[in-house]
Every structure is written in C-alpha cells, then in structure tokens.
C-alpha positions as CSV (number, residue, x, y, z in Angstrom):
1,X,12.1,12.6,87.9
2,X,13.6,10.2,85.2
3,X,10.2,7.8,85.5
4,X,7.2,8.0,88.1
5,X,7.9,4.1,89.4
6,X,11.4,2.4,88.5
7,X,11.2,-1.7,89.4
8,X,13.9,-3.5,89.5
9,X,13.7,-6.7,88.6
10,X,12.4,-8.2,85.5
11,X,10.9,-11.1,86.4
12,X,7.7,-12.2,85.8
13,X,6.6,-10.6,89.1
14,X,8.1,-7.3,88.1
15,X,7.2,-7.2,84.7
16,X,3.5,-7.4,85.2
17,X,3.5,-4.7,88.0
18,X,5.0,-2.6,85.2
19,X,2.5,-3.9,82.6
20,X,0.0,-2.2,85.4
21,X,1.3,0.3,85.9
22,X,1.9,1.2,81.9
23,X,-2.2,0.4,81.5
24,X,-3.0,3.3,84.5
25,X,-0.6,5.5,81.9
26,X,2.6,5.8,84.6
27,X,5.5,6.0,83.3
28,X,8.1,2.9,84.0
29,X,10.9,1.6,84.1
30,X,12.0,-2.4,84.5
31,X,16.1,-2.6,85.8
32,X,17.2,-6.0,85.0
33,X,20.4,-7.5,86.1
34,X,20.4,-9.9,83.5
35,X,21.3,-9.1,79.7
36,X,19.0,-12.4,78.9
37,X,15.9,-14.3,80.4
38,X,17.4,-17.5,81.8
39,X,16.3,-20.3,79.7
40,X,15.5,-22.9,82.8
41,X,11.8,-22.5,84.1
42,X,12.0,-22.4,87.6
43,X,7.9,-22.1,88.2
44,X,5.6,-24.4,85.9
45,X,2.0,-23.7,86.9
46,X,-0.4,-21.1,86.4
47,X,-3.2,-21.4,89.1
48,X,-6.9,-20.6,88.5
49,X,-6.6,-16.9,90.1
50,X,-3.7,-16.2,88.1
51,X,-5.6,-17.4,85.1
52,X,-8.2,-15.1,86.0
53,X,-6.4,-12.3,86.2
54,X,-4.9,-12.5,82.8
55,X,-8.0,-12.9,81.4
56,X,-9.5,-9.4,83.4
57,X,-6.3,-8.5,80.7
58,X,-7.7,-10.2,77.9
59,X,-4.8,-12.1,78.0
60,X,-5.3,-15.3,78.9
61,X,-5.7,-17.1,75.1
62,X,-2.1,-16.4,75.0
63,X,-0.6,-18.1,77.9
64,X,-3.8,-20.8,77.0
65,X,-1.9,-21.8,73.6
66,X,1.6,-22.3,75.3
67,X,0.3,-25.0,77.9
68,X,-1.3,-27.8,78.8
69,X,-4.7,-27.7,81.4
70,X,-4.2,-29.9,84.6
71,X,-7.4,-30.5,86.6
72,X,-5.7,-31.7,90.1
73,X,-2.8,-30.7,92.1
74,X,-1.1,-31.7,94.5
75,X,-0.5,-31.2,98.4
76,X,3.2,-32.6,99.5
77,X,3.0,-35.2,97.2
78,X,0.0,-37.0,98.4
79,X,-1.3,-39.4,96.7
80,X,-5.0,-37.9,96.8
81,X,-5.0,-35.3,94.3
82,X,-6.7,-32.0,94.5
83,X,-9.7,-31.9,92.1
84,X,-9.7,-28.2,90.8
85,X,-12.4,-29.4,88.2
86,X,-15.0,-28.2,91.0
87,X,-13.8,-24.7,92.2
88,X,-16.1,-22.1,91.3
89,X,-14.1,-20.9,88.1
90,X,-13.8,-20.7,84.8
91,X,-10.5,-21.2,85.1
92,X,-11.1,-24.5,86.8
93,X,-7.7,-26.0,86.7
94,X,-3.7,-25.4,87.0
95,X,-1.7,-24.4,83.5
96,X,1.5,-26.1,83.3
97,X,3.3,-23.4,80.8
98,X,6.9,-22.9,81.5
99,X,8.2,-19.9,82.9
100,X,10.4,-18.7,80.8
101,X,7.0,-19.0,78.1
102,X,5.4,-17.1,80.8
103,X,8.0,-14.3,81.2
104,X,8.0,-13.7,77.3
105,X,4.7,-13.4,77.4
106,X,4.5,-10.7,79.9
107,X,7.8,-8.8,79.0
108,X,5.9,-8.3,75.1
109,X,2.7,-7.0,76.9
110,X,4.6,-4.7,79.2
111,X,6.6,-3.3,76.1
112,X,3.5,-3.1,74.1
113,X,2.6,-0.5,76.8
114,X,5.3,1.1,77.1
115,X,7.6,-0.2,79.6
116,X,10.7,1.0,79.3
117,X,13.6,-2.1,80.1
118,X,16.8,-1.6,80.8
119,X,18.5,-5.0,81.1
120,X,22.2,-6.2,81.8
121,X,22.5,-3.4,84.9
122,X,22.9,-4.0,87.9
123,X,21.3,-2.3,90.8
124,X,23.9,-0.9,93.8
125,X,22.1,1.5,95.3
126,X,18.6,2.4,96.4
127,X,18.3,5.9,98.9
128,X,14.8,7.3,99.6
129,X,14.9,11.5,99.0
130,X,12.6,13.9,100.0
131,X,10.5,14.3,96.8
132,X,11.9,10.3,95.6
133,X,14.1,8.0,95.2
134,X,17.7,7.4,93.8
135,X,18.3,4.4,92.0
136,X,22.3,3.8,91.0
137,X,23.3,0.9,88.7
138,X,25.6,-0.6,87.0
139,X,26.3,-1.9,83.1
140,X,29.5,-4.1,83.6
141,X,29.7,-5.2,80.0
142,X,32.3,-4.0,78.2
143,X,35.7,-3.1,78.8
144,X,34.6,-0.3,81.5
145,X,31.5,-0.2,84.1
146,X,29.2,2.1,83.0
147,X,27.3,4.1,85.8
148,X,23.5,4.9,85.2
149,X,21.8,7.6,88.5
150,X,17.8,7.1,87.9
151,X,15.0,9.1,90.1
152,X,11.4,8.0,90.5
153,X,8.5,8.8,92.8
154,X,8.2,5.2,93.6
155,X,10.5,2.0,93.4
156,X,9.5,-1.7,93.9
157,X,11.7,-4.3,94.6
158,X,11.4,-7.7,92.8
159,X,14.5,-8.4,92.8
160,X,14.1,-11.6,94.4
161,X,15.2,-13.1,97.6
162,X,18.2,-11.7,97.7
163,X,16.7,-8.5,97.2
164,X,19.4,-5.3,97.1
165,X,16.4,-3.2,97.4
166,X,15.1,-4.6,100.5
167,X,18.8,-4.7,101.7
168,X,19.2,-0.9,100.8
169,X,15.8,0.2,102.3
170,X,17.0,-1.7,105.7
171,X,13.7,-4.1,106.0
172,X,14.2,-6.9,107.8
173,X,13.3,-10.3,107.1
174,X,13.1,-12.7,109.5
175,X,12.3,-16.4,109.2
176,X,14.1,-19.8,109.0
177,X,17.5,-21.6,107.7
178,X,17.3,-24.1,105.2
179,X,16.7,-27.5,107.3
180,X,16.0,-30.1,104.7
181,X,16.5,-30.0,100.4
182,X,15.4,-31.5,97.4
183,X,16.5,-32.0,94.0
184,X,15.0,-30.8,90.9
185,X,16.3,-32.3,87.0
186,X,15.0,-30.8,83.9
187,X,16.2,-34.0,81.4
188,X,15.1,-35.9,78.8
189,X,13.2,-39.7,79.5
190,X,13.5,-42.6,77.7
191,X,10.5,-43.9,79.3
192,X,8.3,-40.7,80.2
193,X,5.3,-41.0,82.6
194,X,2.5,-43.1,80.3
195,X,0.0,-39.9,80.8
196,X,2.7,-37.3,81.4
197,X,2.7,-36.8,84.8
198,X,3.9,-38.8,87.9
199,X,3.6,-38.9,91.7
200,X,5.1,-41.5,94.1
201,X,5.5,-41.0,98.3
202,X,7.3,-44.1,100.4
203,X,9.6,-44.8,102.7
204,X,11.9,-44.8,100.4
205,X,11.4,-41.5,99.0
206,X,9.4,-38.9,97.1
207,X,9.6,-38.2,93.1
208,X,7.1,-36.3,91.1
209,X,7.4,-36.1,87.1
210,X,6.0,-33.4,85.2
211,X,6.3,-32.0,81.3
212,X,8.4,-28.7,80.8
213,X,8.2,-28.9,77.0
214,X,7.5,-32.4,74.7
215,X,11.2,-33.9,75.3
216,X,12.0,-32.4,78.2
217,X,10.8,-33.7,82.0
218,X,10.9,-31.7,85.5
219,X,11.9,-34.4,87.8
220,X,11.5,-33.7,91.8
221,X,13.5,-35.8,94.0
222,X,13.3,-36.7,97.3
223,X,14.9,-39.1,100.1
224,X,16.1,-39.9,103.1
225,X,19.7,-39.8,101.4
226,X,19.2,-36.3,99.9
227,X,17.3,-34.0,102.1
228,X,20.1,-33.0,104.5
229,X,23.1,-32.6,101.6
230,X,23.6,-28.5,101.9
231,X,21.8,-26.8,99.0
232,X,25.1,-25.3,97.4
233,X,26.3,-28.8,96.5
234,X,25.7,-29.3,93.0
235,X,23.3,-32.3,91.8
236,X,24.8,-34.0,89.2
237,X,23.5,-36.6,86.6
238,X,24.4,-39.5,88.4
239,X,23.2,-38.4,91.5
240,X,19.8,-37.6,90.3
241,X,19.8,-41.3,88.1
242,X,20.8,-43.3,91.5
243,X,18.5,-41.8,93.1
244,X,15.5,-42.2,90.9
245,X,17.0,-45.8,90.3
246,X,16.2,-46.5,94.4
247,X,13.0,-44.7,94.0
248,X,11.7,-47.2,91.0
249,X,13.5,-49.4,90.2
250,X,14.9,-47.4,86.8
251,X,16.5,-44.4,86.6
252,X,14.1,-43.9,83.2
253,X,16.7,-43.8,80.7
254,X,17.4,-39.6,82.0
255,X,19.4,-38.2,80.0
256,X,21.0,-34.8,78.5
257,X,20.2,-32.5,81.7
258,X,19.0,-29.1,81.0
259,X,18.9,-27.8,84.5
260,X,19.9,-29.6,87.9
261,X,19.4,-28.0,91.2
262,X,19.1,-28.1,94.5
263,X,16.5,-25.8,96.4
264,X,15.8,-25.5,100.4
265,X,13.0,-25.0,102.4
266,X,14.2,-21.4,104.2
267,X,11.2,-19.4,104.7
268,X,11.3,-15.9,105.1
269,X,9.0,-12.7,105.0
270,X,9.8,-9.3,105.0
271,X,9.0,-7.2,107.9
272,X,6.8,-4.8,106.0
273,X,5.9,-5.0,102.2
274,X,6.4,-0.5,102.5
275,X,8.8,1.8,103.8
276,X,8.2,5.3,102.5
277,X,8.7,5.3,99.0
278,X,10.5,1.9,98.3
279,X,8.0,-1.2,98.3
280,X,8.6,-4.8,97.7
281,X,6.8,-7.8,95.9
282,X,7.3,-11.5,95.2
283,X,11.0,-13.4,96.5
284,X,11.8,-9.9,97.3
285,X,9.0,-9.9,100.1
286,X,8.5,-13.6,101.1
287,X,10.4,-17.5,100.7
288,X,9.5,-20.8,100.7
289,X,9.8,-24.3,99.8
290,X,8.4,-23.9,96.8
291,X,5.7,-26.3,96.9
292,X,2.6,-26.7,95.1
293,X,3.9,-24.3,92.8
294,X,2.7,-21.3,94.7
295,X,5.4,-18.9,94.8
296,X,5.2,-17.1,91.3
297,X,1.7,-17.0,91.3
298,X,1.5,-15.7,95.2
299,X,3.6,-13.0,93.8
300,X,1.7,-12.1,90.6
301,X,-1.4,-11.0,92.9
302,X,0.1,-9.1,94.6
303,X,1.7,-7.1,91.5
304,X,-2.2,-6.9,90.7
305,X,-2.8,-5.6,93.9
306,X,0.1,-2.9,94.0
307,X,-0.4,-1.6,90.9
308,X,-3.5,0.1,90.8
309,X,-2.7,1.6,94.2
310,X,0.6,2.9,92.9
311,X,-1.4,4.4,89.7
312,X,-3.7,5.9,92.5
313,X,-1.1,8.0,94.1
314,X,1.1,9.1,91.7
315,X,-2.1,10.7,89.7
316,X,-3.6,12.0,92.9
317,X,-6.7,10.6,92.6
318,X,-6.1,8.5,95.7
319,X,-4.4,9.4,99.1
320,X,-0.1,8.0,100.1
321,X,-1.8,6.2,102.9
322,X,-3.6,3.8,100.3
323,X,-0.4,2.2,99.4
324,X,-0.1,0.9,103.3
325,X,-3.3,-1.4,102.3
326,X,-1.0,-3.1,100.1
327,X,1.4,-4.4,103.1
328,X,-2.3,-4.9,105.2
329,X,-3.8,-6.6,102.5
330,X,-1.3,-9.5,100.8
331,X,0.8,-9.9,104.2
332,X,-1.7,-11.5,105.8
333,X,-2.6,-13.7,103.2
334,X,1.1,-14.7,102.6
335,X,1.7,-15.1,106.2
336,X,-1.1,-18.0,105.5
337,X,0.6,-19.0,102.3
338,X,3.9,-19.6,104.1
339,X,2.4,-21.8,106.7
340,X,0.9,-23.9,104.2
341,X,4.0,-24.0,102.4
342,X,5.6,-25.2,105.7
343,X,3.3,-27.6,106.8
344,X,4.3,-29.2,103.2
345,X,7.4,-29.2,104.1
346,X,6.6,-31.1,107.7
347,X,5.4,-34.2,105.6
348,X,8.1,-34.5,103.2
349,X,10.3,-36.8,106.1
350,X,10.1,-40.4,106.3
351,X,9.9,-41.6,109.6
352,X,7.0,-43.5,110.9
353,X,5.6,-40.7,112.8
354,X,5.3,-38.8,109.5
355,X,4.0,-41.5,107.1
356,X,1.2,-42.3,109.7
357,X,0.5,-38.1,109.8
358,X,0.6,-38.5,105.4
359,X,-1.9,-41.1,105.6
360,X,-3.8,-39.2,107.4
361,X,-3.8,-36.3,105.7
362,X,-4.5,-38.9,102.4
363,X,-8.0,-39.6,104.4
364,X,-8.7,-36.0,105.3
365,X,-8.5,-35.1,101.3
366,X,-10.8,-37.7,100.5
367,X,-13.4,-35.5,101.8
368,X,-14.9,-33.3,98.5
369,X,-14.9,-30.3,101.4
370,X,-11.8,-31.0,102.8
371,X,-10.1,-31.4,99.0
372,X,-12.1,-28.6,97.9
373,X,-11.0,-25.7,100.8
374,X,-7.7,-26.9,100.1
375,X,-8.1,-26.4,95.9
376,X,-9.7,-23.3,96.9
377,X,-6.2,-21.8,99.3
378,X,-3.6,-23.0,97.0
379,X,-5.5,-22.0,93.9
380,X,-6.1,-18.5,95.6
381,X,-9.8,-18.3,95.3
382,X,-10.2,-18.3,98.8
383,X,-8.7,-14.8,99.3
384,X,-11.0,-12.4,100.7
385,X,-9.8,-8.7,101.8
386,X,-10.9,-6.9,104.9
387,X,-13.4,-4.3,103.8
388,X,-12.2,-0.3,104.2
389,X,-13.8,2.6,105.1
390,X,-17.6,3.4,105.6
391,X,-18.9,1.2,103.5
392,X,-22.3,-0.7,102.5
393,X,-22.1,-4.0,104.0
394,X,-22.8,-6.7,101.9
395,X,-21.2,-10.9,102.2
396,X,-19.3,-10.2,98.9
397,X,-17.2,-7.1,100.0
398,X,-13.6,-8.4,99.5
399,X,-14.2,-11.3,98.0
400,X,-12.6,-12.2,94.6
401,X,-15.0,-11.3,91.4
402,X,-16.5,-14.2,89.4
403,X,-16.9,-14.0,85.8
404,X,-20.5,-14.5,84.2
405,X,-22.6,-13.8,81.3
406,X,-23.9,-10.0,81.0
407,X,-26.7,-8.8,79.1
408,X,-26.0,-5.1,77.6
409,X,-28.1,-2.5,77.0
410,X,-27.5,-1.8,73.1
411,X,-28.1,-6.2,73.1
412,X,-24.8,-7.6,73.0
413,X,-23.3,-10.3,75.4
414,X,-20.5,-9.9,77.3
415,X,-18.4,-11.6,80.6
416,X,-18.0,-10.2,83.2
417,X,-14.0,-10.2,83.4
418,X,-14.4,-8.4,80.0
419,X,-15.1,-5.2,81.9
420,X,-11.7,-4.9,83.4
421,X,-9.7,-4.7,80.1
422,X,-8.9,-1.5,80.9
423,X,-7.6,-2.0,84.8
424,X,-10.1,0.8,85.5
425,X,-12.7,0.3,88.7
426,X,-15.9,-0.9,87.0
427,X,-19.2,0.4,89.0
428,X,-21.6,-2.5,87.3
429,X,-25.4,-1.8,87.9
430,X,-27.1,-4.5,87.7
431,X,-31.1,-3.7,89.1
432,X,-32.3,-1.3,86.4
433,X,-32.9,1.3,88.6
434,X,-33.8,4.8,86.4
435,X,-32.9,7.3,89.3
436,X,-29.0,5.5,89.3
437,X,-28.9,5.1,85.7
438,X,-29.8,8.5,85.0
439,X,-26.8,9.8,87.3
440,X,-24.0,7.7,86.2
441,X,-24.7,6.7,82.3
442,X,-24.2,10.5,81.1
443,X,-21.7,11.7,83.4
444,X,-18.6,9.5,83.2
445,X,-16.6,9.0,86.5
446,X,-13.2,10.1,87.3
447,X,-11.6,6.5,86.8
448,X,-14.5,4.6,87.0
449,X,-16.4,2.4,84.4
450,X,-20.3,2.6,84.5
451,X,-21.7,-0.7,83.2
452,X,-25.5,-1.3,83.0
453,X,-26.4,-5.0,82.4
454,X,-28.6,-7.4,83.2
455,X,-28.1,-11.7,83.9
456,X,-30.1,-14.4,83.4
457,X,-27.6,-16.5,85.7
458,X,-26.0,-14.7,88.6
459,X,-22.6,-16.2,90.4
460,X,-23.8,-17.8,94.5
461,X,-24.4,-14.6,96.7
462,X,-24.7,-12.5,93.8
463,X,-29.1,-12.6,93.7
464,X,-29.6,-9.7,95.8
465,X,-27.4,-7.2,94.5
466,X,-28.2,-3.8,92.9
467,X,-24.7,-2.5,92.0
468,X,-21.2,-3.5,92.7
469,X,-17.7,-2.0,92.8
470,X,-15.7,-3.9,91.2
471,X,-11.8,-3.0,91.8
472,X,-9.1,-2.8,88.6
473,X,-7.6,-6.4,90.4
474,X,-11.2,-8.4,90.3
475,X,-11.7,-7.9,93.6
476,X,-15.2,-6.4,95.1
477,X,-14.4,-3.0,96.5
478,X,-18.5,-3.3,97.9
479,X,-22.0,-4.4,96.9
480,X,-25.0,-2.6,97.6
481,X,-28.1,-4.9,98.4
482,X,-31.6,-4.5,96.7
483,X,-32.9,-4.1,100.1
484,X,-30.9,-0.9,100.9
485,X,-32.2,2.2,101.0
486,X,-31.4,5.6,99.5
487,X,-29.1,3.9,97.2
488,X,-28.4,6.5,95.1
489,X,-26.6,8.6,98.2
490,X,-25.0,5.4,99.3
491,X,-23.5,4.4,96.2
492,X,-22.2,8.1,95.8
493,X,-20.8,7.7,99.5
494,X,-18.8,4.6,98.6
495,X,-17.2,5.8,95.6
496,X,-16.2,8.7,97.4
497,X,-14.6,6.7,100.2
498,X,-12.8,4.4,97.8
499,X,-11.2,6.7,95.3
C-alpha cells in the first residue's frame, strides 16, 4: 500500500478529513485536480458547530482573526433574523471568513501533520481490490500526460458533486433537476450596505448583501426575471446591475466583478455514504440550493465524523462494520438538512400564494422557540446520534458535547473542548469516586484519555453525571448517572463496547 487512506479532493471538506486522519497518525494522501486553490469563495460562513469543532482542534483563534462574528442568520431571506446570540454555545454566532481563508487554513494544518498533497492530477479511475483500492490519475501539465497508479486501504471521495469517485464506485444518486436559479456577484460597491450587510424580500425580488473581504461584496440575486434562465448561461455585469437597479432603485455603483455565477437548486444524495472500501463526504455525497450557507459546514462534520472511524479500522482497534455508522449516522441528518434546504427554496417565488406562506413563516420566527429550534438545526447544535450498543442510558448519549470550565486535580483550569486536542476519546470523571479513579488514573487506556475534574458550573443535563465518554468528534459516546450502580463494571462494559 502506497498510503492507508488516499482522498481525493482537496477541498476544505477533504482536507480536514485528512487533517484527522494525520492526528490518529494514518498515513494520507490529498489528490487534487487543481494545481491552485480557486481564488472565488464559494461558502462564507462558519456556523457555531463548525466553530466548535475547530476549537476541540485548538484551532479556532485562527479562523477567529480572518472574520468577522455575525449574531443572526437568515432563513430564505426573511426578514426576521435568526438570533444565534442565545444558542447554548460559546460559539454563539455565524463567522463570515471566506472560503478560500478557510481552505488555507486547513490545507497548512493538514500539512503540518503530515498530509501528503498531490495537486494538478486528475483522478480517472477508482477500482476496489481485494486487500484495497486502486487509484489512477493524471498530471496533464506539460507537454505529455503523466500517469500516477496509487493503492490505499481506504479512499474517500470529496471530489464534489460531480464526484468520479462516486461515479467509479457505481453509487447512485438520486434526487431533483435544477427548477429555479439565482445569481451570485462578488463586486466592488460604491455605496456598500451602511452596517455591512443587507436583506430585502418583495414581489419584486430577493437580494441579500454580505462582505467577502473590505472592498469586495457577495451580492445574491433574485427575481421573477432570473429564476428560470438555465444555470449555464453566464451572468454578466449588466445583468446583475439591472437587476439590482429593479430591486432598489440603484444598481449601487457595482463595479469590477470578481466572480459572477449562477447556481441551481438540484438536490441530490447519494444512495449510501459506503460501499466496501470507497466512502464519500460533502458535494460528493449530497446537493443543494445552497442556502443559509449550510453546505460546507454540513460537510465538515461529517469529515469529523469519518475520521476517527477510519483511524479505528485501519489500526485495528475498532471493527470494518464501524465505518457503516458513518452512512447511519450523517445520512439521516442530511436527509433533514436537504429538506430544509428545500423548503428554502419553496419560498424563494413570488406569487401571492408564496408571499402570504413568507409572511407567515415571518410570524412563526417571531416566536424566541420557534427562532431558536431553527438557530439550533441550521447551526447544527441540534444533532443528536442514535446511541450503539449495550450501553448506560443516560438523556445526553448522542448529544453534541458543550464546553465548560474544569477544575484539575494538580489545580489548574481548563475547558472542556481543551480535552480533545488530541482527537483521542476522552473518558472525563467527573464524581470523585476513589474505586474509578484508582483503576483508570495509573493505567492509561488503549486510545482513551482519562480526565479527573471537577465544576463549579455544569452545562443543562449535565448535574447528575459521574463519568462521560466523550468521542474524538465532541459527541457523547454515553454518560453514566450518579444513581447507577456498580459503576466501575459498567463503565468497563461501555468502553469495551465502543472501542
């Protein structure tokens, strides 16, 4: 084998799965079509799980410094804003940090690592062996094509929607056509937004304004006279100033276009995120209108969910079978994700019927429960996963892991997202119970961190808990109540179920 996992696709989805993967110590390699990053951001937020993850990374000061904090959202343009200022967080608001900031970031950590990337080749063919898989591809620069035959254990397709790997690995993926588009401008505004940002719904048409970088604006057009024009016409200037001029009144003085495009609301997911040895994660897996700026953050979970499990098999530690919790896990949540994404779409039309179902929707959010849920699912703090296996019940099993202030031992203060630096699973023990203390704090665990600590302010539900596994992605593998008896023999039981 050339490299236990090879991913293709370097993206920001791909990239990270390899920065996993290097942290578990798997050797990996990033194919990358491209010689170059593209310079236009296509994604603009960071949402407060993604925030969270990084900072399980002790990364998040880094993507912190490149942006600029937002503490609403936005749900098909609406006019009521969704207040992420109250979710449970402490990433309690959306990041907007362009991509391509975002990608450089994540390509240095995965390099720092030791990712191995090999860009300007172009995958052609993916086949599944016995023991692996084959990976062909190609280096067209230069006068002749040169051919490069790779083998890993594993491969992961993030090669985005048009994914060869999903193509080669004969997944299907089902879904819808493009029905209605949109336009998107990166320019430069005479007259920018007063406070930056901007948001207007009529029956006119829809435009929202938003900062990519201090003289450059991402402008998001919609109207009656654009959404049926077939996505592979191209926008130009004039198109996008004549339209913005019907929208407002002014076109804003736009000017000096960095990017123009025009993007659809196909939605498709792949049959199954796993077949064998070849698996599949962000555009590769799923589309969608991208609205609410879901889809790169949607995809960086679930490189945080793979790529422990991948790290699992290939050092043995964990059983083949745990890598079809990866498809059972994110594909329902994504199946959610999509229909949210498509029920977007639904109130982006301007007949009557649909204005009257916006207002609507305008009174629902109104509601600080309503608003909040909402926060809550496109923020992805809502995901909960099913709990596996024989064990302890507890309400938090599943459920994402908060960060709070911990008390240590030896004195020191610490939080709790701190703990996963290493994107190991973190037993934390929280009850100061002697006969558990004694077994774990002198006998280190087989990919496990033992943490003793104490809290003077616990997270809601977290009161009556003794010890929790905590998994290398922040979610809670299980939590074992003070009430529960024999704990030590439970707690021994769970670990050995889990890994």
């Amino acid at each position: 084998m050339d490299y236990e996992v090879i991913v293709v696709g370097g993206g920001p989805v791909g990239m990270w799965l390899a920065a996993e993967l290097a942290l578990a110590k798997v050797s990996v390699c990033v194919i990358e079509r491209l010689e170059e990053p593209i310079p236009q951001s296509r994604a603009l937020t960071l949402h407060p799980r993604t925030l969270e993850m990084f900072d399980m990374r002790g990364m998040k000061e880094r993507f912190m410094k490149h942006g600029r904090p937002i503490r609403t959202g936005h749900f098909a343009m609406l006019d009521t804003r969704l207040d992420f200022s109250v979710l449970d967080s402490s990433s309690n608001y959306t990041l907007f940090i362009p991509q391509v900031i975002t990608e450089q970031v994540i390509e240095e950590h995965a390099i720092k690592l030791g990712v191995v990337v090999h860009r300007g080749e172009e995958v052609v063919s993916v086949r599944e062996q016995e023991q692996g898989v084959e990976v062909v591809s190609v280096r067209a620069s230069g006068p002749q094509a040169n051919v490069s035959v790779m083998t890993a254990a594993y491969v992961v397709g993030a090669d985005g929607a048009g994914s060869i790997v999903r193509k080669q690995a004969g997944i299907a993926f089902p879904g819808t056509d493009t029905t209605l588009t949109a336009v998107l401008a990166d320019v430069e505004l005479a007259v920018p937004p007063e406070n930056g940002i901007r948001s207007e719904y009529t029956e006119r048409g829809g435009v929202m304004i938003a900062p990519v970088s201090p003289d450059i604006y991402r402008v998001i057009l919609t109207t009656p006279h654009l959404m049926h024009v077939p996505k592979d016409v191209p926008v130009t200037l004039e198109e996008m100033k004549t339209e913005l001029h019907y929208l407002l009144g002014t076109d804003l003085g736009a000017s000096n276009p960095r990017w123009l495009s025009r993007f659809g609301n196909a939605t498709r997911q792949a049959e199954t995120y796993r077949k064998g040895r070849i698996l599949l994660a962000g555009d590769a897996a799923h589309i969608h209108f991208p609205a609410g700026g879901q889809g790169m953050n949607v995809g960086l979970q679930e490189a945080a969910n793979l790529g422990w499990k991948l790290a699992g098999v290939i050092r043995g530690w964990a059983p083949a079978t745990l890598l079809d919790s990866y498809h059972d896990e994110r594909y329902p949540v994504n199946t959610q994700f999509l229909r949210n994404t498509e029920v977007q779409t639904r109130l982006l039309d301007f007949t009557p019927a649909v204005l009257a179902h916006r207002q609507l929707h305008e009174e629902w959010f109104r509601h600080p429960e309503i608003n909040q849920s909402m926060a809550e699912q496109i923020s992805a703090l809502d995901v909960c996963y099913p709990a596996a296996g024989n064990i302890p019940q507890h309400p938090l099993n599943g459920k994402r892991f908060a960060d709070f202030e911990l008390h240590l031992p030896d004195g020191m203060t610490t939080y709790a997202y701190d703990l996963l630096h290493e994107g190991r699973f973190v037993l934390l023990h929280l009850a100061q119970d002697n006969e558990v203390s004694n077994e774990f704090r002198h006998s280190p665990l087989l990919h496990i961190s033992y943490v003793e600590a104490v809290a003077e302010e616990l997270p809601v539900g977290w009161r009556d808990v003794h010890t929790v596994l905590i998994r290398p992605d922040g979610y809670i593998a299980w939590a074992i109540s003070m009430k529960q008896t024999d704990i030590l023999s439970v707690i021994k039981d769970g670990i050995a179920t889990l890994v």
